[in-house]
C-alpha positions as CSV (number, residue, x, y, z in Angstrom):
1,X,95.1,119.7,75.1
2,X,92.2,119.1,72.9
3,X,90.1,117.0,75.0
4,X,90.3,114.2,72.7
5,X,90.0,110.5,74.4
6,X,92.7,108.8,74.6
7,X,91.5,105.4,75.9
8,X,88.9,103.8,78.1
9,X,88.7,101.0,80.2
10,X,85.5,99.6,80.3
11,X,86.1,96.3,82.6
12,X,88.3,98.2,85.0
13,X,86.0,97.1,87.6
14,X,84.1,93.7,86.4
15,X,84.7,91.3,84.1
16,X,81.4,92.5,82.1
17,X,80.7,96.4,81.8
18,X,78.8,97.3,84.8
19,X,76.1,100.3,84.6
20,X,78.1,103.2,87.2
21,X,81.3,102.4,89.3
22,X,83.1,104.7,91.0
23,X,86.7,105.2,92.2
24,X,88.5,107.6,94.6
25,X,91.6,107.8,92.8
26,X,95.0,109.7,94.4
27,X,98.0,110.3,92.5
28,X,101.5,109.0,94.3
29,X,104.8,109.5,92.4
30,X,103.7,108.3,89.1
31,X,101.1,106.1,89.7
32,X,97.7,106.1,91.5
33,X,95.8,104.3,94.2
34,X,92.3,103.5,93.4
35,X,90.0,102.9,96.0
36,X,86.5,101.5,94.3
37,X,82.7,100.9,95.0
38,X,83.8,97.0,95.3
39,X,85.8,98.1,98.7
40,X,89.3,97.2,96.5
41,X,92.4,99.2,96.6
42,X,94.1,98.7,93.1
43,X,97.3,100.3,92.3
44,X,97.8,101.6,88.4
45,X,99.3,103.5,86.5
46,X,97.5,105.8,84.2
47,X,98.9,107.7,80.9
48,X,97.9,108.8,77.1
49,X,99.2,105.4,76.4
50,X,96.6,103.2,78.6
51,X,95.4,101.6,82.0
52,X,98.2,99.4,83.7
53,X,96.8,97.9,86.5
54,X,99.9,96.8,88.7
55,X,98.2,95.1,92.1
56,X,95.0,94.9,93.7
57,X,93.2,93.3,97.2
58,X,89.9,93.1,98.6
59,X,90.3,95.6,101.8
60,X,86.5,96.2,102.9
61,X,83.2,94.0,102.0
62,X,80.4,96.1,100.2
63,X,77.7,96.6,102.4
64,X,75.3,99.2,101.2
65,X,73.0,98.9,98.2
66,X,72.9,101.0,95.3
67,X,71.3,100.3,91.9
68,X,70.6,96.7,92.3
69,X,74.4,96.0,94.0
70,X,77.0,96.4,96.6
71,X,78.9,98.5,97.5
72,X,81.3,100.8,99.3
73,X,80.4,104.9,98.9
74,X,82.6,106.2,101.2
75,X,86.0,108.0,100.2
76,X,89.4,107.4,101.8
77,X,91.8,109.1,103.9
78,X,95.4,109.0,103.6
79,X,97.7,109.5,106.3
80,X,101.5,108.9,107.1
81,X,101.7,106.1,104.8
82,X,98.2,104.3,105.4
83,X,94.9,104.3,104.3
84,X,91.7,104.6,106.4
85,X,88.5,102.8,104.6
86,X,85.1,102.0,105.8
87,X,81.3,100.7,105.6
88,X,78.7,100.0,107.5
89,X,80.5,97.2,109.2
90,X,84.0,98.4,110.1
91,X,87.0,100.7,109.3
92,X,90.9,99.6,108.4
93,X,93.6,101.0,108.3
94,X,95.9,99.7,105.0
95,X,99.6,99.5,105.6
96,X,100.8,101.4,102.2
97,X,104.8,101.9,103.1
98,X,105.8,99.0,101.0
């Protein structure tokens, strides 16, 4: 309500603090899939209290360059239970019923 911080996660991504990363995030019954510029689908919750990352895979290898690294700059879809990711390479479709 005040737009006070709450917490931050600065190694969400990296193990060091990287200069920009970006996530498509979508919210699913109390907690969120996270799509990021590192082509990784991580599943978290996210609250006042913190970050709790609970899984995570490798679903698509970075292929464009931006700022000196890799990545992957294009957002997901979501669809009847699966996830539709691409690059430059490829697209997949991510099983996400279980």
């Amino acid at each position: 309500e005040s737009g006070e911080m709450k917490w931050t996660e600065e190694n969400w991504l990296e193990d060091e603090p990287v200069t920009f990363a970006t996530a498509f995030i979508v919210a699913n019954h109390g907690r969120y899939f996270m799509f990021n510029d590192n082509g990784e689908l991580m599943i978290a919750r996210l609250s006042p209290d913190g970050f709790e990352e609970i899984d995570r895979a490798s679903i698509l290898e970075p292929t464009s360059v931006a700022r000196g690294r890799k990545v992957v700059w294009s957002h997901p879809a979501f669809s009847d239970k699966h996830m539709f990711a691409r690059n430059d390479k490829e697209i997949v479709s991510v099983d996400l019923s279980q």
